[in-house]
C-alpha positions, 0 to 999 in steps of 0.5 A: 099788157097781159093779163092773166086769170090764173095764178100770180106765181106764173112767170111772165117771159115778156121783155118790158121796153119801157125802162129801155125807152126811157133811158135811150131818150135820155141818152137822146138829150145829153147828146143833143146837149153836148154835141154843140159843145164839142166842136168848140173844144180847142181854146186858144189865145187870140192876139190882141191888136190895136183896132184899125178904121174899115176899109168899107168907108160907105156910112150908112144913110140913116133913115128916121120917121117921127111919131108925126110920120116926118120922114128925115134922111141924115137929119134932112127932112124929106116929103113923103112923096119925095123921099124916093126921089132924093134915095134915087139920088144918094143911090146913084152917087153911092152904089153900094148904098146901106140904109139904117131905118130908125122908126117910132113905134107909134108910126103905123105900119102903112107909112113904114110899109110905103117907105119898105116899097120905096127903099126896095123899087130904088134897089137898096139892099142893105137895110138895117132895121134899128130897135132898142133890146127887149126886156 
């Protein structure tokens, strides 16, 4: 910024880049906004098709623990001390072994982190984590 000590009438020859800045940032968020929006540009109509049974008939096995810290497999109740024994088992029958852990919330977070270690010592690497959407 210049300030001058002379008289006002002077011409000042600096070019102000504010007004330049301010509309390139705003050129910036309208392509940043629209740039997603242009590689979906060529709608079509799907066919529809009668739904069909998976291929993939590996159910998952559901994992529960109570707020008590009773821990099920498939409704079958489990100790804490044998639930990595009876996985061992079902993962030796079922390779490809998938596991949905339905947990309370008011379970601490020791026990869940006990049955996280065990799930990851048996090699199962398909987990799912089930919870309720949010507000």
């Amino acid at each position: 910024m210049a300030i001058s000590t002379s008289q006002d009438d002077d011409v000042v020859s600096e070019i102000n880049i504010t007004p330049l800045v301010d509309v390139m940032l705003v050129l910036l968020i309208v392509f940043i906004v629209t740039a997603p929006l242009l590689t979906n540009s060529v709608k079509v109509n799907l066919p529809k098709a009668a739904p069909t049974q998976s291929t993939d008939q590996n159910k998952a096995v559901v994992v529960s623990v109570k707020p008590d810290g009773s821990i099920y497999l498939d409704q079958q109740q489990v100790k804490a001390d044998g639930f990595e024994q009876a996985l061992q088992q079902r993962k030796q029958e079922n390779a490809k072994l998938a596991l949905n852990l339905n947990a309370d919330e008011t379970v601490p977070y020791g026990t869940i982190a006990k049955l996280l270690a065990s799930i990851e010592r048996v090699g199962v690497d398909r987990l799912s984590v089930i919870t309720v959407p949010g507000q």
